[in-house]
mmCIF file of the N, C-alpha and C atoms, coordinates in Angstrom:
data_MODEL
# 
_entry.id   MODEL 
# 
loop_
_atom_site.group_PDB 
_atom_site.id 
_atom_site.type_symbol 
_atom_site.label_atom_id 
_atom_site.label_alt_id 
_atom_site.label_comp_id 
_atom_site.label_asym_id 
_atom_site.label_entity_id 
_atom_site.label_seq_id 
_atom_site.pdbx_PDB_ins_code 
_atom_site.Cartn_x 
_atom_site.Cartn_y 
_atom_site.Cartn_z 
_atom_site.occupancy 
_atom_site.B_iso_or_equiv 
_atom_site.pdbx_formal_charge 
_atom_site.auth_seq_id 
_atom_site.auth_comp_id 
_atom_site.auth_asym_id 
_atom_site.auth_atom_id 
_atom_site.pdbx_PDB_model_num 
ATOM 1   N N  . UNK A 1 1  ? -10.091 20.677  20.159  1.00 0.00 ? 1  UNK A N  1 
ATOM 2   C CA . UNK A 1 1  ? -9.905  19.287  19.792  1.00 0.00 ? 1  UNK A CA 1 
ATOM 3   C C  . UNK A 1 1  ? -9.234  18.557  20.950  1.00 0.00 ? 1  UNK A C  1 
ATOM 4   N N  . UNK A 1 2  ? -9.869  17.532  21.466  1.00 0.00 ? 2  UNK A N  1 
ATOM 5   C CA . UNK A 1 2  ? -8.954  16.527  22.197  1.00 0.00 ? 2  UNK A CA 1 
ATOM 6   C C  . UNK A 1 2  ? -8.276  16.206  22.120  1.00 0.00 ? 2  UNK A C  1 
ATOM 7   N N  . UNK A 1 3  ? -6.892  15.581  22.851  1.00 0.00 ? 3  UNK A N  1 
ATOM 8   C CA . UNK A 1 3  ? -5.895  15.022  22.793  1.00 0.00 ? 3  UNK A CA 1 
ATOM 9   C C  . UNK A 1 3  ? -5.900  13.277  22.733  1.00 0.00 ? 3  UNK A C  1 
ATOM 10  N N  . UNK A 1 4  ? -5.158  13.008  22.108  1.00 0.00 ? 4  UNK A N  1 
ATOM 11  C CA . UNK A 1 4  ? -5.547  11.320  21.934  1.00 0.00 ? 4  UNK A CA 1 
ATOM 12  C C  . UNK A 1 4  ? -4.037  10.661  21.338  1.00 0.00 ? 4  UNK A C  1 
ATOM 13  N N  . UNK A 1 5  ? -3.659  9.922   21.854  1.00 0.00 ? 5  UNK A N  1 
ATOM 14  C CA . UNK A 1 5  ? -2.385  9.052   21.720  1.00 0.00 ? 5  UNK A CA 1 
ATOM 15  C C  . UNK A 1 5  ? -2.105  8.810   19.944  1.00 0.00 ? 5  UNK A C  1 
ATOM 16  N N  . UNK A 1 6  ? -0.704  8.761   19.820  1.00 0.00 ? 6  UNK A N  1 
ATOM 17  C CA . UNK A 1 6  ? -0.248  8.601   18.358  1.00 0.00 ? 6  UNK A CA 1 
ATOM 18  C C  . UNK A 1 6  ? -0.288  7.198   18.316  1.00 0.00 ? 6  UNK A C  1 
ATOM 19  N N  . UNK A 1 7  ? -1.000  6.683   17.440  1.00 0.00 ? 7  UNK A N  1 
ATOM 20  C CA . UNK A 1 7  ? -1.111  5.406   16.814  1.00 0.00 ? 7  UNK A CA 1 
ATOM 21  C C  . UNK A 1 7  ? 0.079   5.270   15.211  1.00 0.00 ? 7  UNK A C  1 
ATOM 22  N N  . UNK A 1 8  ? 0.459   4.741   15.307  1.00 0.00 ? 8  UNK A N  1 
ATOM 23  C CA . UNK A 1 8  ? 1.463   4.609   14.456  1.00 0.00 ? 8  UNK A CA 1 
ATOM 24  C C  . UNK A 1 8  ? 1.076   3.811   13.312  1.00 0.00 ? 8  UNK A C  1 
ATOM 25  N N  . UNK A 1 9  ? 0.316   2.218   14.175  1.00 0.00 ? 9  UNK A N  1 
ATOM 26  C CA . UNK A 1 9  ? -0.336  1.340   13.299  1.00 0.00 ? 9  UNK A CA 1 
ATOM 27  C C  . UNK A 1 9  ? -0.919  2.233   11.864  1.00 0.00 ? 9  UNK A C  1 
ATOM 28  N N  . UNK A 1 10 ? -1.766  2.882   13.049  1.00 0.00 ? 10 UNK A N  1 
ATOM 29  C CA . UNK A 1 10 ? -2.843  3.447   11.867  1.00 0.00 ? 10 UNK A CA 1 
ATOM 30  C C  . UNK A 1 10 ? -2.468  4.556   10.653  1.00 0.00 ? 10 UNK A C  1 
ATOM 31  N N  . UNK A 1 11 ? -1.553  5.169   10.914  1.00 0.00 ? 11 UNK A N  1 
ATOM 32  C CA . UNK A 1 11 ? -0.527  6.236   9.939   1.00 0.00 ? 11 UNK A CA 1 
ATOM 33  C C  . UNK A 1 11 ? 0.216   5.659   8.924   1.00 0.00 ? 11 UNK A C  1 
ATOM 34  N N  . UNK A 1 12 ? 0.915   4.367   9.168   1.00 0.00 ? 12 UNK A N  1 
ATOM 35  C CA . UNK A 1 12 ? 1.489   3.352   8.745   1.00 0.00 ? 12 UNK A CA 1 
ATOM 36  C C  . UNK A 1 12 ? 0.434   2.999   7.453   1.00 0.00 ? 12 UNK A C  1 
ATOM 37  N N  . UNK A 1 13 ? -0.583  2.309   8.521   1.00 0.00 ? 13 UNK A N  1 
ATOM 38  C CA . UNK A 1 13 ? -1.782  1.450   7.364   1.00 0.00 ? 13 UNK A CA 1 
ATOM 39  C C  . UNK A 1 13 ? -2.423  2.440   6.747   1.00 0.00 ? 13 UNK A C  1 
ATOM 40  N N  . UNK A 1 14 ? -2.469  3.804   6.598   1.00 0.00 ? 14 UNK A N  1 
ATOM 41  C CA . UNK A 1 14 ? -3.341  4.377   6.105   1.00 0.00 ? 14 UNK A CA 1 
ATOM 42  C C  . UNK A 1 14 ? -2.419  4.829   4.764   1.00 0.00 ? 14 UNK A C  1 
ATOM 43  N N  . UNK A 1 15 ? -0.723  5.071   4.786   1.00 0.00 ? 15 UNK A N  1 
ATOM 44  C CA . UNK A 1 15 ? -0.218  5.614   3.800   1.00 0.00 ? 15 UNK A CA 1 
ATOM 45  C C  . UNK A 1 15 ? -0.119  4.170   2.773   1.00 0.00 ? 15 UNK A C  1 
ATOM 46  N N  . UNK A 1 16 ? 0.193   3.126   3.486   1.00 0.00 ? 16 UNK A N  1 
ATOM 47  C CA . UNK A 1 16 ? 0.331   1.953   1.964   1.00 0.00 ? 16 UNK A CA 1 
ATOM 48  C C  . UNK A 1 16 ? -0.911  1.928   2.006   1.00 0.00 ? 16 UNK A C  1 
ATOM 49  N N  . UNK A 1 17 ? -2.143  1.767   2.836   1.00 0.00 ? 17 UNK A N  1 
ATOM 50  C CA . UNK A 1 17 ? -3.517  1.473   1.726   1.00 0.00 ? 17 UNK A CA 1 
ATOM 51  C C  . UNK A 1 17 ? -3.618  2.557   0.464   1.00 0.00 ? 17 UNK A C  1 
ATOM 52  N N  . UNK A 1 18 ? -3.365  3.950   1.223   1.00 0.00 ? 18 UNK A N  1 
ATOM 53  C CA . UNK A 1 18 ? -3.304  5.117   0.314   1.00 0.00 ? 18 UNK A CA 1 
ATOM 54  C C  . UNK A 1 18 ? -2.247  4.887   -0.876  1.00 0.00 ? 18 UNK A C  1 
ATOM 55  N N  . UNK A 1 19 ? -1.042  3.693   -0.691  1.00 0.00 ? 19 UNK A N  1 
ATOM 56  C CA . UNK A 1 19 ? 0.087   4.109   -1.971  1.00 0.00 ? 19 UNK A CA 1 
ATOM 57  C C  . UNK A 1 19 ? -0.883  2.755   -3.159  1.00 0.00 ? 19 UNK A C  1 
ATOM 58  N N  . UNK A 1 20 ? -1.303  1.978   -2.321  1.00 0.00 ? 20 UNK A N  1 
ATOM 59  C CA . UNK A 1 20 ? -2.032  0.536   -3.096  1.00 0.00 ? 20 UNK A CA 1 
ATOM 60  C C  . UNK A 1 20 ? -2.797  0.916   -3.830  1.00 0.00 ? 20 UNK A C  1 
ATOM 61  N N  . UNK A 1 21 ? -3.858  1.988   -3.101  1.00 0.00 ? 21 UNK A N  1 
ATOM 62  C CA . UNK A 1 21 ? -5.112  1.998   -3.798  1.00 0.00 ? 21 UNK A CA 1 
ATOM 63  C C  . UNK A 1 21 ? -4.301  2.741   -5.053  1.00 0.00 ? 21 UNK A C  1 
ATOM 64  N N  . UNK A 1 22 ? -3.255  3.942   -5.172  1.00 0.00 ? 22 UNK A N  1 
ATOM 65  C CA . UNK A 1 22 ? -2.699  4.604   -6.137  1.00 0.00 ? 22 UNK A CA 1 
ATOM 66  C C  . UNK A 1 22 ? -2.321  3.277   -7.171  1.00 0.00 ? 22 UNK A C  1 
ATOM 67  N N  . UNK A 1 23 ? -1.808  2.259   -6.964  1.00 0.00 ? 23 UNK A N  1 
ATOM 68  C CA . UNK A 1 23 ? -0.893  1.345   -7.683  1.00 0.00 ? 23 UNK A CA 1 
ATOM 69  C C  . UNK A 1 23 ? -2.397  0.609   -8.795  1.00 0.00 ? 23 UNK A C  1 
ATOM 70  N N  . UNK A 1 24 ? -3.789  0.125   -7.676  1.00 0.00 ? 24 UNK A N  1 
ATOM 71  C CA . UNK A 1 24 ? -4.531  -0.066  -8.670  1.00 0.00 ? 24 UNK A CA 1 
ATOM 72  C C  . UNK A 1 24 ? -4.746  1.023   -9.464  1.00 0.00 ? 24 UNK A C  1 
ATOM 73  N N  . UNK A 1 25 ? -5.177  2.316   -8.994  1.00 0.00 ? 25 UNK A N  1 
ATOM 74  C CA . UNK A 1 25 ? -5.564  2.922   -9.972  1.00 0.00 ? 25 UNK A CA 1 
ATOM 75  C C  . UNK A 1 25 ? -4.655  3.170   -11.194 1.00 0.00 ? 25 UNK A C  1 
ATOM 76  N N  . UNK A 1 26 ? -3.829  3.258   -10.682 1.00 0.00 ? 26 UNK A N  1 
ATOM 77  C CA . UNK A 1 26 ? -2.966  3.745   -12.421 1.00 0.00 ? 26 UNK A CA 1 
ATOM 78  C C  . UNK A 1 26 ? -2.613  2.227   -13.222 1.00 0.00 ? 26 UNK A C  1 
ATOM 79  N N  . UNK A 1 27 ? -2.979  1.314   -12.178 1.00 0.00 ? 27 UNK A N  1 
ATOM 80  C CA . UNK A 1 27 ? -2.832  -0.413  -13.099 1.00 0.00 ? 27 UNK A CA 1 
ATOM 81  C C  . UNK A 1 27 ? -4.339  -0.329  -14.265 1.00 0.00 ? 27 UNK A C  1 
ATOM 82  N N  . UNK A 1 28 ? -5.256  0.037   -13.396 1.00 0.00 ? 28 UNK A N  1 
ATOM 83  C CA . UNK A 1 28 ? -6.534  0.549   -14.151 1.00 0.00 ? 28 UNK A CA 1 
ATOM 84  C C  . UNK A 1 28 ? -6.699  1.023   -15.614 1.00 0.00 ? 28 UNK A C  1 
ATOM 85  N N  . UNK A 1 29 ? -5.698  2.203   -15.234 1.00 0.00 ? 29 UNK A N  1 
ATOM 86  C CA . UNK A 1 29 ? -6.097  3.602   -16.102 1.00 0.00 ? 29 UNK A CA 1 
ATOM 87  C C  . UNK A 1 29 ? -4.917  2.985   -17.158 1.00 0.00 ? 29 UNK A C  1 
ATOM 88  N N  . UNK A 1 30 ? -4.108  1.981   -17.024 1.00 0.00 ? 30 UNK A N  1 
ATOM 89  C CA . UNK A 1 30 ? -3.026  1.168   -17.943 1.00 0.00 ? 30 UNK A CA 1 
ATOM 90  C C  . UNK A 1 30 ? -1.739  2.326   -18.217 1.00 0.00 ? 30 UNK A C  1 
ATOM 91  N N  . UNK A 1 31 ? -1.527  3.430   -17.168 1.00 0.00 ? 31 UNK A N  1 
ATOM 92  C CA . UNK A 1 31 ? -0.262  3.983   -16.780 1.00 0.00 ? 31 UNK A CA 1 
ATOM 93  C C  . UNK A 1 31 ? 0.774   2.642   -16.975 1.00 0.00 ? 31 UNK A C  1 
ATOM 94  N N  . UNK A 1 32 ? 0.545   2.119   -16.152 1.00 0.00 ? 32 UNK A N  1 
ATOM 95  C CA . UNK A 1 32 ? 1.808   1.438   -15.395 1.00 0.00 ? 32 UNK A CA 1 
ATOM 96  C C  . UNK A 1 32 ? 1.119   -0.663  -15.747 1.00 0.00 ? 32 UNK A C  1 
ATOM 97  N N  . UNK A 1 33 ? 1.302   -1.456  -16.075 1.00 0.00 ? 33 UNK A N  1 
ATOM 98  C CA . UNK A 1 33 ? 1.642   -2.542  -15.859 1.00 0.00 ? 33 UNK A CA 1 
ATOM 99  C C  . UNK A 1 33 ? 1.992   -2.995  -14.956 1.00 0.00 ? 33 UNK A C  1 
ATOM 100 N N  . UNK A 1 34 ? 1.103   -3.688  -13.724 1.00 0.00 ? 34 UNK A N  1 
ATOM 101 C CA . UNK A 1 34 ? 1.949   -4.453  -12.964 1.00 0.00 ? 34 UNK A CA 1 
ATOM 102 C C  . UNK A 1 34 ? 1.029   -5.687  -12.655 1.00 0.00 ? 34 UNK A C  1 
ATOM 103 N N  . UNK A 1 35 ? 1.549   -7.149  -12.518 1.00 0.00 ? 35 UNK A N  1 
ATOM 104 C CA . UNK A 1 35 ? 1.125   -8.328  -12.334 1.00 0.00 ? 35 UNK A CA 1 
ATOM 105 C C  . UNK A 1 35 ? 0.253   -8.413  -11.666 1.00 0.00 ? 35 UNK A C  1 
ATOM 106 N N  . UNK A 1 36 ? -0.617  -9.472  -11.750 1.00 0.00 ? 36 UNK A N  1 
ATOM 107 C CA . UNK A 1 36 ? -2.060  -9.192  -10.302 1.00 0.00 ? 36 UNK A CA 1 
ATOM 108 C C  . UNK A 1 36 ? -1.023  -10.163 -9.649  1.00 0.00 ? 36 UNK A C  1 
ATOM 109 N N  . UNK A 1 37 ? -0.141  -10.782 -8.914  1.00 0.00 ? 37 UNK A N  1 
ATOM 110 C CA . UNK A 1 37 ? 0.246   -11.367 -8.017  1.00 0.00 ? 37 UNK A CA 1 
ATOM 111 C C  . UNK A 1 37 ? 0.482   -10.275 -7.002  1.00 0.00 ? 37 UNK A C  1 
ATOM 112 N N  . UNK A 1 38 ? 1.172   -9.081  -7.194  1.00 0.00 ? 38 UNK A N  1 
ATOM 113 C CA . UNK A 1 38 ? 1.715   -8.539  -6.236  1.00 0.00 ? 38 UNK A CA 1 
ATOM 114 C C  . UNK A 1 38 ? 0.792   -7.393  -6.030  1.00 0.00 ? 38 UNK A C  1 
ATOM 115 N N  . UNK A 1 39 ? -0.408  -7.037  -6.499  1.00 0.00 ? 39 UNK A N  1 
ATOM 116 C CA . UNK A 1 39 ? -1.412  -6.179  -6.282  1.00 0.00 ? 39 UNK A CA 1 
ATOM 117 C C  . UNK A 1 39 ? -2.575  -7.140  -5.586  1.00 0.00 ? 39 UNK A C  1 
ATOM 118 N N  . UNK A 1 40 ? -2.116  -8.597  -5.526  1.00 0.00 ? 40 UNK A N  1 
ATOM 119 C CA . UNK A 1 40 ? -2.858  -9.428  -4.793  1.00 0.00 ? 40 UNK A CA 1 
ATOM 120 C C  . UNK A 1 40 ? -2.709  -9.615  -3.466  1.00 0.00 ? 40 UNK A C  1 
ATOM 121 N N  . UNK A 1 41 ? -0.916  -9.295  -3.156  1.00 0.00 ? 41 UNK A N  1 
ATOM 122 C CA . UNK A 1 41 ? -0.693  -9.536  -2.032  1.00 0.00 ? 41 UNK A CA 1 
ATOM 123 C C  . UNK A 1 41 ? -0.307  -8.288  -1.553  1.00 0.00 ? 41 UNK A C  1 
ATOM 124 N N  . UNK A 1 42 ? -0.235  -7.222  -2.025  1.00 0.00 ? 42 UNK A N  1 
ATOM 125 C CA . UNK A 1 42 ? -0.261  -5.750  -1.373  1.00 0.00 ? 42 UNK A CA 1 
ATOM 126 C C  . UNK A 1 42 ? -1.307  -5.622  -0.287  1.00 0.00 ? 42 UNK A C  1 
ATOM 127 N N  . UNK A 1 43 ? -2.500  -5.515  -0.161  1.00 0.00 ? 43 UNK A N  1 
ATOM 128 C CA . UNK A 1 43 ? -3.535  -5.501  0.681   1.00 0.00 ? 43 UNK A CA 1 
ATOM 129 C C  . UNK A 1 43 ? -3.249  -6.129  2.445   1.00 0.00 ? 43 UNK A C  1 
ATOM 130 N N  . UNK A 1 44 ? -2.898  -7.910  2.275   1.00 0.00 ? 44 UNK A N  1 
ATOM 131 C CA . UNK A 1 44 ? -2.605  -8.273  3.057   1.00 0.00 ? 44 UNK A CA 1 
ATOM 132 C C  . UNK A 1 44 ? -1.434  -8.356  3.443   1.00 0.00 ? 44 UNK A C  1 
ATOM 133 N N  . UNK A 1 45 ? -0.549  -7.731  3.177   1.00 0.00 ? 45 UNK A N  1 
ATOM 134 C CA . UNK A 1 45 ? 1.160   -7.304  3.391   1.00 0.00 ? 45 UNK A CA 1 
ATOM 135 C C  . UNK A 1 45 ? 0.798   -6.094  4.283   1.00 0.00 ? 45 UNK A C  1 
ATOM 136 N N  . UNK A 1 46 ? -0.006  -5.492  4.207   1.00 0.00 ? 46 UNK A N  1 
ATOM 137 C CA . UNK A 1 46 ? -0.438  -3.925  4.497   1.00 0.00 ? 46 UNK A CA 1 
ATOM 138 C C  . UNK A 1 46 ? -0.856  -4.267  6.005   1.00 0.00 ? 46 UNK A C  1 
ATOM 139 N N  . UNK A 1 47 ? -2.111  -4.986  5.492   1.00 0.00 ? 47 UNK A N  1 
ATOM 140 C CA . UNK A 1 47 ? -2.764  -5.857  6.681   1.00 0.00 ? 47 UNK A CA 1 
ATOM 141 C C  . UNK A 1 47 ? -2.138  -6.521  7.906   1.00 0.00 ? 47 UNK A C  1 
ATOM 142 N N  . UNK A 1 48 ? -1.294  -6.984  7.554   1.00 0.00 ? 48 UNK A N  1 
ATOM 143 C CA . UNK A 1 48 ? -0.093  -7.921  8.696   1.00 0.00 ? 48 UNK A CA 1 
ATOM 144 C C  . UNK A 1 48 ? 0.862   -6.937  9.116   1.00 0.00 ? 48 UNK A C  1 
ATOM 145 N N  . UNK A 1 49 ? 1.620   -5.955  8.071   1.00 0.00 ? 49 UNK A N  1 
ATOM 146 C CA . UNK A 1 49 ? 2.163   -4.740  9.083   1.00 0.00 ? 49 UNK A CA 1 
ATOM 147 C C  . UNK A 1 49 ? 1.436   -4.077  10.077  1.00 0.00 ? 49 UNK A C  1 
ATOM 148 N N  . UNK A 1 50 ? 0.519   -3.519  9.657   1.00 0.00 ? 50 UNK A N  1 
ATOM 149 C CA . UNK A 1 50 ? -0.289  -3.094  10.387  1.00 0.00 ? 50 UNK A CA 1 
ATOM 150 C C  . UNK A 1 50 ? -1.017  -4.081  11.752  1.00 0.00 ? 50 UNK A C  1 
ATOM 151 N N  . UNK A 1 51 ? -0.901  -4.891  11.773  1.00 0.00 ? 51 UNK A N  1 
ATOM 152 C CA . UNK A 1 51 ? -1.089  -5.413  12.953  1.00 0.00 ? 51 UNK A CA 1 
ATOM 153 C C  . UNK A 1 51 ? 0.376   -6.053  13.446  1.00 0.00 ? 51 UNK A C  1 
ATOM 154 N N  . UNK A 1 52 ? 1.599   -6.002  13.026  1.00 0.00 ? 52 UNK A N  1 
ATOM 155 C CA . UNK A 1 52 ? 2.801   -6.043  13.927  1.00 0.00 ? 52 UNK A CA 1 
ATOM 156 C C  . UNK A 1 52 ? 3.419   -4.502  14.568  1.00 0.00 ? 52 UNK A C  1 
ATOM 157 N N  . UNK A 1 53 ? 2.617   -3.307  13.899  1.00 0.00 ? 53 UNK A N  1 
ATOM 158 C CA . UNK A 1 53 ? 2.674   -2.059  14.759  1.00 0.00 ? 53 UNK A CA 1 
ATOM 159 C C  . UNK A 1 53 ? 1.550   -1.866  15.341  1.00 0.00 ? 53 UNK A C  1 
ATOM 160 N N  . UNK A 1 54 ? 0.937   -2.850  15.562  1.00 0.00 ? 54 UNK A N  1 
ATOM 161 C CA . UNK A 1 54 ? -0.043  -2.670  16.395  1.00 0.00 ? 54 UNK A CA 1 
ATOM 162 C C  . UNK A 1 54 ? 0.067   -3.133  17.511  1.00 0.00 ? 54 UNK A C  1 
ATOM 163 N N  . UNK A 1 55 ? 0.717   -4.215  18.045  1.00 0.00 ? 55 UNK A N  1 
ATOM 164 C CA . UNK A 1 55 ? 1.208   -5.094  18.931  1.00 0.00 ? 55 UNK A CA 1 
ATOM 165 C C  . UNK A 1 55 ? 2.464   -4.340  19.477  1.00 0.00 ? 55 UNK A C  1 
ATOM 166 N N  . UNK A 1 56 ? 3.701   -4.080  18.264  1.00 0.00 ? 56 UNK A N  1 
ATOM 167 C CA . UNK A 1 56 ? 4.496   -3.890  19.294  1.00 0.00 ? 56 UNK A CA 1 
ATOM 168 C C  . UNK A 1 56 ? 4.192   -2.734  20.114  1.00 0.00 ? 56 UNK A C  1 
ATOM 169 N N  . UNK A 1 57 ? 3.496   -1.597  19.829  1.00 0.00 ? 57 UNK A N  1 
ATOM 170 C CA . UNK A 1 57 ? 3.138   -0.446  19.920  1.00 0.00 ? 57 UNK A CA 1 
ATOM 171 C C  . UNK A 1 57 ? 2.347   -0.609  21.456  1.00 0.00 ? 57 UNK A C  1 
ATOM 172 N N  . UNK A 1 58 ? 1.608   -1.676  21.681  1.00 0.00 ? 58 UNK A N  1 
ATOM 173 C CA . UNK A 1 58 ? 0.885   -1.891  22.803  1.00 0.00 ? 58 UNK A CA 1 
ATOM 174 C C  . UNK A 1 58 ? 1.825   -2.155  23.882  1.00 0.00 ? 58 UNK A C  1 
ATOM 175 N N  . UNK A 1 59 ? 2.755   -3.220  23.273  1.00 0.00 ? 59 UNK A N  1 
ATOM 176 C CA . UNK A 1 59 ? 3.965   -3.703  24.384  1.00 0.00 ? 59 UNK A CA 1 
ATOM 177 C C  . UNK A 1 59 ? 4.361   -2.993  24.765  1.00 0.00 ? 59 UNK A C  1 
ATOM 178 N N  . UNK A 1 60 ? 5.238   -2.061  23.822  1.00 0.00 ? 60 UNK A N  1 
ATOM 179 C CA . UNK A 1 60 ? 5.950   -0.755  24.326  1.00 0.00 ? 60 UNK A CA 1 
ATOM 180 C C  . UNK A 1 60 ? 5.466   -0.253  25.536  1.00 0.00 ? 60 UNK A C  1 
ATOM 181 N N  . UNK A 1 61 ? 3.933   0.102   25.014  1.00 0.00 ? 61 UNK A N  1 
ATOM 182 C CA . UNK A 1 61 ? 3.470   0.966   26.316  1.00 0.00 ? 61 UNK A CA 1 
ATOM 183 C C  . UNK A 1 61 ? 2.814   0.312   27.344  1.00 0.00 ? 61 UNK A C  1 
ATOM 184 N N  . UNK A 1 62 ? 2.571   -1.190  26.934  1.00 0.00 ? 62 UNK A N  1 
ATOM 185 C CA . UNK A 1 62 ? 2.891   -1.818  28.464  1.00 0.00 ? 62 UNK A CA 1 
ATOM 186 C C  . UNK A 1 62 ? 3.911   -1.731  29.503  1.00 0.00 ? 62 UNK A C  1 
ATOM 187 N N  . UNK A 1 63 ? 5.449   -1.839  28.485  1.00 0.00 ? 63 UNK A N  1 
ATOM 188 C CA . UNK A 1 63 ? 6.516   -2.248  29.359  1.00 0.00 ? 63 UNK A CA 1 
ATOM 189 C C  . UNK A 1 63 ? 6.547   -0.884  30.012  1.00 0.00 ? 63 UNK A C  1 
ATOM 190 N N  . UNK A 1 64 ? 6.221   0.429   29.292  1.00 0.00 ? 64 UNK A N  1 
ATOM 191 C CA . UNK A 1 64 ? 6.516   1.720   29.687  1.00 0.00 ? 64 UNK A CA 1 
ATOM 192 C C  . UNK A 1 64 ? 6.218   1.937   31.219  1.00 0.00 ? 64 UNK A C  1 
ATOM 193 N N  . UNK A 1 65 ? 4.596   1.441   30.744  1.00 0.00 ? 65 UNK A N  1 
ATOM 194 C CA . UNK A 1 65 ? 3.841   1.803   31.941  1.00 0.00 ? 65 UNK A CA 1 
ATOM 195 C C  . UNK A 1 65 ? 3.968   1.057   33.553  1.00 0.00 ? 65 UNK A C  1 
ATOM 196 N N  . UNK A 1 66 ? 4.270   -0.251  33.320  1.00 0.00 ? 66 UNK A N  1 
ATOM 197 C CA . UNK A 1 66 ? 4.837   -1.287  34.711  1.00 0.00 ? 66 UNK A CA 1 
ATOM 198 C C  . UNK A 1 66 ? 6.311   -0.656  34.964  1.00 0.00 ? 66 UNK A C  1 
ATOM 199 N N  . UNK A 1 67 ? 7.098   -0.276  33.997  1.00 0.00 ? 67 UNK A N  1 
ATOM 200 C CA . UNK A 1 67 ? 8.621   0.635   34.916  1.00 0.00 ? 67 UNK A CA 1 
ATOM 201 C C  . UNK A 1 67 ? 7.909   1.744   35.447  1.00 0.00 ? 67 UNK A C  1 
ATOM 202 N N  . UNK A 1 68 ? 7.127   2.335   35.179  1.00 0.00 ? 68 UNK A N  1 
ATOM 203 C CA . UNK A 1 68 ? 6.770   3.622   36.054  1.00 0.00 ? 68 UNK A CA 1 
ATOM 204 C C  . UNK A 1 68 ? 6.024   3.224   37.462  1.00 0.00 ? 68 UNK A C  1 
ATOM 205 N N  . UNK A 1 69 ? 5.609   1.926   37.115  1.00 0.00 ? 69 UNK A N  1 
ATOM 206 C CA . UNK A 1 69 ? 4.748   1.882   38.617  1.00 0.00 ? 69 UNK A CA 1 
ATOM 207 C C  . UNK A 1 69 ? 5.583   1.339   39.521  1.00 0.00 ? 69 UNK A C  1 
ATOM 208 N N  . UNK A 1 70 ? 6.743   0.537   38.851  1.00 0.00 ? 70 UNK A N  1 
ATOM 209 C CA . UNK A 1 70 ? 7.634   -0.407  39.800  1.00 0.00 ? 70 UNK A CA 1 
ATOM 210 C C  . UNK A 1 70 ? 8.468   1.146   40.581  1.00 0.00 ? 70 UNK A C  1 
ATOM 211 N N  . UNK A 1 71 ? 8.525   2.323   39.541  1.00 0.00 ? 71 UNK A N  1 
ATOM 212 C CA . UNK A 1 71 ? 9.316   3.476   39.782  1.00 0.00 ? 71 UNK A CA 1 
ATOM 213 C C  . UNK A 1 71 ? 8.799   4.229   40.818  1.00 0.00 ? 71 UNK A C  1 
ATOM 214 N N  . UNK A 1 72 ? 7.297   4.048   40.945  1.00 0.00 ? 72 UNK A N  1 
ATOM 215 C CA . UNK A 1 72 ? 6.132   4.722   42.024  1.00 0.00 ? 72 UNK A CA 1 
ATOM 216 C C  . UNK A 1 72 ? 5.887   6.057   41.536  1.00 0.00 ? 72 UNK A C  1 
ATOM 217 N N  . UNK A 1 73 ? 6.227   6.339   39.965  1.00 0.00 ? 73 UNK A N  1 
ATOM 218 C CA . UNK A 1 73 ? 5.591   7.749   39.539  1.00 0.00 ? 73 UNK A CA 1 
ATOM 219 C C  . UNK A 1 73 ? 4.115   7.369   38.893  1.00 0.00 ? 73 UNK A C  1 
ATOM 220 N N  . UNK A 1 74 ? 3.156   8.635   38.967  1.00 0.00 ? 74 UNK A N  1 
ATOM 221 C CA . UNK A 1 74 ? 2.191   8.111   38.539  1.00 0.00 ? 74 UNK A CA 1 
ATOM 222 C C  . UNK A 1 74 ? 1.815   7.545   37.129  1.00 0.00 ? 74 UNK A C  1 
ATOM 223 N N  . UNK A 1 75 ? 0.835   7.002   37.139  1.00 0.00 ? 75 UNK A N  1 
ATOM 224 C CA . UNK A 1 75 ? 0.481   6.724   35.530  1.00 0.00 ? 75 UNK A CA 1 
ATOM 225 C C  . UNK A 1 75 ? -0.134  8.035   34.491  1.00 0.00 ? 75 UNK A C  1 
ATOM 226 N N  . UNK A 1 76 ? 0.708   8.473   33.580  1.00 0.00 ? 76 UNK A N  1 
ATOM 227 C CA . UNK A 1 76 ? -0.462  9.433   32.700  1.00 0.00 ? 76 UNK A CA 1 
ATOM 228 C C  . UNK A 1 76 ? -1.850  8.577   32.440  1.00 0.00 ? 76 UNK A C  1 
ATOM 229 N N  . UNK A 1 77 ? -2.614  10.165  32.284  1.00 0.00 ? 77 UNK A N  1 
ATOM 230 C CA . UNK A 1 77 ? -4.130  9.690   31.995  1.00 0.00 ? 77 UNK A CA 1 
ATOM 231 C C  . UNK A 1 77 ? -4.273  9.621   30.273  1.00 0.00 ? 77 UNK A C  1 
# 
């Protein structure tokens, strides 16, 4: 298996889509009661985290990567 950079975004967005989709289903199956306001805005709450660890996550390894060159070590591949 290849090696490939930790995305955080995506670990992040994958466990609340994974806890949401749980919250409809048991709203479904009438476990649990909960309002459609906040099963309305779960999705895009999810959505907007996931793209503020997506960003900072890039910065990071922008800023990472310009101290290493200002440093004159090489860049990882």
């Amino acid at each position: 298996m290849t090696r490939h950079r930790f995305e955080p975004a995506r670990l992040a967005m994958g466990l609340l889509l994974c806890g949401a989709a749980v919250v409809y289903l048991l709203d479904g199956l009438g476990v649990i009661d909960v309002h459609p306001a906040p099963l309305a805005l779960m999705v895009p709450a999810t959505l907007m985290l996931g793209a503020v660890l997506a960003v900072t996550t890039v910065l990071l390894r922008h800023a990472r990567t310009r101290r290493r060159r200002r440093a004159g070590a090489p860049a990882p591949d």
